[in-house]
Structures are given as C-alpha cells and as structure tokens.
C-alpha positions in Angstrom: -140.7 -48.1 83.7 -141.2 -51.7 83.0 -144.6 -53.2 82.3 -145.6 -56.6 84.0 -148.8 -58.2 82.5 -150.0 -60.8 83.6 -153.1 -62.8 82.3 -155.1 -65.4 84.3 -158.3 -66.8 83.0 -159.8 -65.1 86.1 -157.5 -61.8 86.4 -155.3 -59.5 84.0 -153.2 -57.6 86.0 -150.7 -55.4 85.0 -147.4 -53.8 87.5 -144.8 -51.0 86.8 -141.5 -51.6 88.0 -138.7 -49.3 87.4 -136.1 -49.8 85.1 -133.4 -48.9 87.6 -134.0 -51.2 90.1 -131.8 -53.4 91.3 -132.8 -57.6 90.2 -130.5 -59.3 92.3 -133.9 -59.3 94.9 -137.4 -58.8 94.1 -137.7 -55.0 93.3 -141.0 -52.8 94.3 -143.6 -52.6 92.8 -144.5 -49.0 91.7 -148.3 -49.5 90.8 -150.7 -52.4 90.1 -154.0 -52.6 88.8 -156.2 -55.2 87.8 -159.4 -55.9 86.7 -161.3 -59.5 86.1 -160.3 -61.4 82.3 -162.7 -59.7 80.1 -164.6 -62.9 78.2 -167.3 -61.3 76.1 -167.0 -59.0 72.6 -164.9 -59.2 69.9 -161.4 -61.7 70.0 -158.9 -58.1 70.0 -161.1 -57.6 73.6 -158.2 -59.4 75.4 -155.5 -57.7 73.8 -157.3 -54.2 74.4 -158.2 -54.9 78.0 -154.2 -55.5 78.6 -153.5 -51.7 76.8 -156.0 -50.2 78.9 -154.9 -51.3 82.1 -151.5 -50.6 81.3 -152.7 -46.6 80.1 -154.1 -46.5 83.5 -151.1 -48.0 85.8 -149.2 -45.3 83.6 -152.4 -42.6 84.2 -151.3 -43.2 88.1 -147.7 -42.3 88.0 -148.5 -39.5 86.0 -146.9 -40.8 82.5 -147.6 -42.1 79.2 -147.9 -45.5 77.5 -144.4 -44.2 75.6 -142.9 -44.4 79.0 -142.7 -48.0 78.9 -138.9 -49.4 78.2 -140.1 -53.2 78.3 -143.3 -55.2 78.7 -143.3 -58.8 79.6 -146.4 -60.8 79.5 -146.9 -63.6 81.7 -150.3 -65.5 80.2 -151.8 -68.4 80.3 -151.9 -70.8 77.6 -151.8 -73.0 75.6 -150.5 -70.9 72.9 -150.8 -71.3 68.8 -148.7 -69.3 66.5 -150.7 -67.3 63.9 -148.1 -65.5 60.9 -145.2 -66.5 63.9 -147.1 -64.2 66.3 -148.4 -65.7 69.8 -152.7 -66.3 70.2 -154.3 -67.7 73.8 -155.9 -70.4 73.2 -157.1 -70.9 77.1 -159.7 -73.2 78.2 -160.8 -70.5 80.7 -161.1 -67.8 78.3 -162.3 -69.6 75.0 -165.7 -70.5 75.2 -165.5 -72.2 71.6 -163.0 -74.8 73.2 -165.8 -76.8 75.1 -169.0 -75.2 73.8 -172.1 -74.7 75.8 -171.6 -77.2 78.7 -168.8 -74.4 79.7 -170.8 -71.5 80.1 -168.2 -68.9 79.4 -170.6 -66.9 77.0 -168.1 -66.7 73.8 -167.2 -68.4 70.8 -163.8 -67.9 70.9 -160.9 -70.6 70.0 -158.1 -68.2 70.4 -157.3 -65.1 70.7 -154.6 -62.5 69.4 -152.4 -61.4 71.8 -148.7 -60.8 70.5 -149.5 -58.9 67.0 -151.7 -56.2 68.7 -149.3 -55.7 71.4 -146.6 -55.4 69.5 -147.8 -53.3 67.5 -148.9 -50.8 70.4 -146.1 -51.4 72.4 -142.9 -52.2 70.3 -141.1 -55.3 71.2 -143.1 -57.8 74.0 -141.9 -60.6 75.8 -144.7 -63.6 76.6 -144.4 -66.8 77.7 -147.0 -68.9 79.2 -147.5 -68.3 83.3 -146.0 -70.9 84.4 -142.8 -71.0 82.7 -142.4 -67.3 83.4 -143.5 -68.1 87.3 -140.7 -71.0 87.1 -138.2 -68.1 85.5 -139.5 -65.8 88.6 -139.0 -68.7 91.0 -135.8 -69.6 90.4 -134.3 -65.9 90.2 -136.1 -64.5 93.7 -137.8 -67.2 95.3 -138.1 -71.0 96.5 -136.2 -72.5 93.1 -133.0 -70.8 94.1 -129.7 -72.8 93.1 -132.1 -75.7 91.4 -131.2 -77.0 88.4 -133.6 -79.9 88.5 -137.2 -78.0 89.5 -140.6 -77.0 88.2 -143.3 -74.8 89.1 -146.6 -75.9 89.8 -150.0 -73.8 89.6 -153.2 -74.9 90.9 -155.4 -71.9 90.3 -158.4 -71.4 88.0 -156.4 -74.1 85.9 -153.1 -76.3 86.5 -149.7 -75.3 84.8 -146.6 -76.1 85.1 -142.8 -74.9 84.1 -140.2 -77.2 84.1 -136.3 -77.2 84.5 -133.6 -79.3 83.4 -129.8 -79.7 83.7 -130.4 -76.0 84.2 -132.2 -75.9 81.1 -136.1 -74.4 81.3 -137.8 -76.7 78.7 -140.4 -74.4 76.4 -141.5 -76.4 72.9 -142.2 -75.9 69.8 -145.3 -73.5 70.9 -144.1 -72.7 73.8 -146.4 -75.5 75.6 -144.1 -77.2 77.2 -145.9 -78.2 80.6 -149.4 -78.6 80.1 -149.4 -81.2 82.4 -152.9 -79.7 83.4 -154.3 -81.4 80.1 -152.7 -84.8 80.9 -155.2 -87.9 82.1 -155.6 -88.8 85.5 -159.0 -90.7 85.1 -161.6 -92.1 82.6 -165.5 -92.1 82.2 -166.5 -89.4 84.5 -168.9 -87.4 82.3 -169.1 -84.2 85.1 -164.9 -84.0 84.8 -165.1 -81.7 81.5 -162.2 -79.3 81.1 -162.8 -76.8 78.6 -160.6 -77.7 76.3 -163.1 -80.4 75.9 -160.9 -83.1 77.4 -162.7 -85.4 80.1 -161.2 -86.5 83.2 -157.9 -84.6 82.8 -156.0 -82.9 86.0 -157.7 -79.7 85.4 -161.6 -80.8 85.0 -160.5 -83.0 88.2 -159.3 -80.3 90.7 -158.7 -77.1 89.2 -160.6 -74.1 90.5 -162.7 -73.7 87.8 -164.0 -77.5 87.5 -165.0 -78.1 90.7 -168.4 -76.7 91.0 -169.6 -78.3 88.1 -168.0 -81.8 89.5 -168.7 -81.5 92.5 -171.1 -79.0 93.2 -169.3 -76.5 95.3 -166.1 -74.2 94.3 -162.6 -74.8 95.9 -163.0 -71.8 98.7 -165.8 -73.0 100.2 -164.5 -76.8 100.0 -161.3 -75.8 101.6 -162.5 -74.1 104.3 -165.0 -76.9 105.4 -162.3 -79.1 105.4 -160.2 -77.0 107.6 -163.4 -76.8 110.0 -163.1 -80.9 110.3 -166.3 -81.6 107.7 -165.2 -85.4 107.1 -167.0 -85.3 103.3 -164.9 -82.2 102.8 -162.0 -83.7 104.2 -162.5 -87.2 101.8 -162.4 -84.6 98.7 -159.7 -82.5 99.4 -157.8 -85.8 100.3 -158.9 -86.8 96.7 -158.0 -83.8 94.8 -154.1 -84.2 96.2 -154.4 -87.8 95.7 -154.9 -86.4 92.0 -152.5 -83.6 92.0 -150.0 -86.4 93.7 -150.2 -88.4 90.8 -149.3 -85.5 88.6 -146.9 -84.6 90.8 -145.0 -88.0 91.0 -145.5 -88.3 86.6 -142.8 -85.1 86.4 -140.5 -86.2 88.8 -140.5 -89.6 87.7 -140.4 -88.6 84.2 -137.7 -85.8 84.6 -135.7 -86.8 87.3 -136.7 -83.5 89.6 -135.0 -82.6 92.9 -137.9 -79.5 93.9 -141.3 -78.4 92.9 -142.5 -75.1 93.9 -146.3 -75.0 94.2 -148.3 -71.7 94.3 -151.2 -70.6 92.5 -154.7 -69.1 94.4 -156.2 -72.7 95.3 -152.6 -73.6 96.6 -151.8 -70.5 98.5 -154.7 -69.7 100.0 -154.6 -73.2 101.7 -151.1 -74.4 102.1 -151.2 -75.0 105.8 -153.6 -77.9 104.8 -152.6 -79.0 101.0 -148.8 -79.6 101.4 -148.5 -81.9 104.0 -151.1 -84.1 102.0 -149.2 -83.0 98.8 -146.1 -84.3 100.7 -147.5 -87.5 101.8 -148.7 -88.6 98.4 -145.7 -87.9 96.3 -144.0 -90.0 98.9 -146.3 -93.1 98.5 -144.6 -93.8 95.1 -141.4 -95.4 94.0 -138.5 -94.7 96.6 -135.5 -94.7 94.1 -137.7 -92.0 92.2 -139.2 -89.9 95.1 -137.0 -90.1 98.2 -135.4 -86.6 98.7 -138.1 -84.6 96.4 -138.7 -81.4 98.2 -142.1 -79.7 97.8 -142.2 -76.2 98.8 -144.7 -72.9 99.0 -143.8 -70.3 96.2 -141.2 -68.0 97.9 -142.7 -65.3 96.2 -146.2 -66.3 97.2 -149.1 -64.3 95.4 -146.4 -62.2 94.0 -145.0 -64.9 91.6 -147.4 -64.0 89.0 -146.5 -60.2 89.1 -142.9 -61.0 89.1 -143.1 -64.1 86.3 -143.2 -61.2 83.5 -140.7 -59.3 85.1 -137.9 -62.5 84.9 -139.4 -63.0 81.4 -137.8 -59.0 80.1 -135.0 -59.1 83.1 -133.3 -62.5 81.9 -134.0 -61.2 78.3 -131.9 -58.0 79.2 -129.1 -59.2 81.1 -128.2 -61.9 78.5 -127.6 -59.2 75.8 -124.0 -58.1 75.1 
C-alpha cells in the first residue's frame, strides 16, 4: 500500500491506496482515518499523531506499518529546514508564532516533521498542501492540460501552488506560494494572523481569523448570507473583494490562464463564492484578466487526500 498524509492545521488525515492501482484516474481509496491536528504536548506530538493514524489505517486492513511501499505527506506550511530535514512552522499549529492573542495553548515555533518520519518510515515525500493539491490538480482534476495554473485554498488558512511554462514553482524552502502571508490591508488591530502578521490575506478571510475579526466563524457567516442577511451578504462580498485582489496579484504577476479553488470554506460554499470570485477578478486590468478561468477543484474534498498521492506517484514515474 501507499500512505497519504495529509496535515491541516484543523485535520491530519491519513489514506491507503494500493500500489497497483492504475494513476491515469484517481484510484480508490482503500481506508481513511482522521483525527483533529493534535496542538498540545511535546513538538514530536505532530509527528507521532501522523504514525499512529497511519498504524491504525494499516490496523484496518489487517497489516503492518512495514507494509507501506511509499508515504507522501501533503502539509501545511511554511516549512524551515533543520540539519536539511523539513519542520511545520504553521500559524495554525504554532502557538509561539503569535503568542497569547492566538489562543492555540502551545509554545511551539515549529515542529519536526521529516526526521522522525523518516526515520519510522524510510524514505517520505512532503511538500506543502498546496503545491501537492496543484500536483493532484493537474494530474486528476480541474488543472488538466494547464501549463499556466495555480491552486488556491481557502480553508483554516490560504495557500497556494503555482505553475509555470509547465514548470510548478517550489523555493528555496519549499514556500513558494504563501500568498496567504501577503498584505491586503493596513491598521486593522483585530486582522492578526498567527504568524503575527496584521492585515494579511489570512487574518482577513481565512477560516480561522474570522471569529476573532469579525465575531462569527465562516459557516455560520456563509449560511446567513445564503438566507439573504444583507450584513452577511456585505461581508462575504468583502472577503472575495479580498481574496479578488489576491487573486488578480498571481495572475497579473505570473501571467496565469486557470486557478482552481478548493479548500473547506470554498467548497462548502461554491454556489455562492465563485460567481463573486469571478466578478472581482474581472474588475481589473483587461489585457491581464480577460480569459482567466476560475474553476471548483475537480477533485473536490478529495484534493487533499490525493495531493500526497501525486506527491510519491510523479516521484515514481519519473524514475528510470
């Protein structure tokens, strides 16, 4: 079997796939469990919580952890490099980032994640969630024949993955894509991120911002404004407004021809979010924006379970 982790700063989950299965379309998915991001203990509680839900997805199918051919690990980030070996250094996660104001309930700045799985597991393939959702995206779902794409997120946090001349663009961290950290506004002291930036795209609209700025959480929001509440309605209309601008910044900064968008705020809303999405991308700059096609992940609230499995697949079919 293959083993599909994926960490969220709400979720880990973790899917077994078969090592036989054909790739040319998303395979099945043998088992899944999950369980929500453990924040609390010591900084190897991460990497452990990931080896004990992948002993129990193997506990279902009757096998052992030595079972596993490949694990790919879909997390997100930003990453650091400790000895060459990946850490999470999530806003979500690490309660050190922002401090108090957060209320995540650690001290942690990052987090080992590539050492101790290595070690447990033999060789791992991570990358950071959205890169590995872009990977996923443009091998099964809506980023199909694109060479000029990105994936966007809007979740717990915002990520992105980007594509170019057919080439996914990764850094020297593998960061590449945190548009989520970039500035969208200035001087609004309840728009804290927890990386401790203020008035960034994520302390403005991500999932985990909004009920300290705003004083209610995206669910509840979203469904008001799909009920006709007219204060609702202003504030979604704001938070695409924002994720517009971010939107418009990578295509007019990379030249893109299609974004996919998924991610649990996204998803669960789409009817509603992408013709605003759609609307405010094409307020700006013609020569820049005409033709941009916005589109729901193909592989809806599966991209995240299949992002690590295009991280170990594309790793496998480019050997000799």
């Amino acid at each position: 079997m293959k083993a599909c982790v994926d960490i969220g700063g709400t979720k880990v989950a973790v899917s077994l796939v078969a090592s036989d299965a054909r790739m040319t379309e998303p395979p099945a998915i043998a088992v899944r469990v999950s369980e929500p991001t453990i924040k609390h203990g010591d900084i190897g509680a991460l990497a452990e919580q990931v080896l004990s839900l992948i002993d129990a997805a193997c506990a279902r199918l009757g096998m052992q952890r030595a079972g596993i051919s490949t694990t790919g690990v879909s997390s997100c980030g930003p990453f650091v490099l400790k000895d060459d070996r990946i850490e999470v250094a999530n806003p979500n996660i690490c309660g050190g980032l922002a401090g108090s104001p957060r209320g995540i309930g650690n001290e942690w700045t990052q987090v080992p994640l590539e050492a101790p799985l290595c070690a447990a597991l033999g060789t791992v393939r991570i990358a950071n969630d959205a890169v590995a959702a872009l990977e996923a995206e443009r091998r099964w779902g809506a980023l199909r024949g694109s060479e000029h794409c990105a994936y966007v997120t809007w979740s717990t946090g915002v990520g992105v993955g980007l594509c170019v001349d057919g080439r996914v663009l990764r850094g020297k961290n593998g960061n590449a894509g945190h548009a989520g950290h970039s500035f969208v506004v200035d001087g609004d002291a309840a728009a804290l991120c927890g990386c401790g930036n203020h008035g960034d795209v994520e302390s403005m609209i991500a999932g985990g911002s909004l009920v300290r700025r705003i004083g209610t959480d995206a669910q509840s929001l979203l469904l008001a404004a799909k009920q006709g509440d007219v204060d609702a309605l202003r504030e979604v209309g704001y938070l695409c407004e924002v994720m517009g601008r971010l939107l418009y910044n990578l295509v007019a900064t990379l030249d893109l021809q299609r974004i996919s968008l998924g991610g649990s705020v996204f998803l669960h809303h789409a009817p509603l979010l992408l013709p605003l999405l759609e609307k405010e991308l094409a307020r700006h700059f013609p020569a820049l924006t005409k033709g941009v096609e916005l589109y729901v992940a193909g592989l809806g609230d599966k991209v995240g379970d299949y992002a690590a499995l295009a991280l170990i697949t594309e790793d496998e079919s480019s050997r000799p």
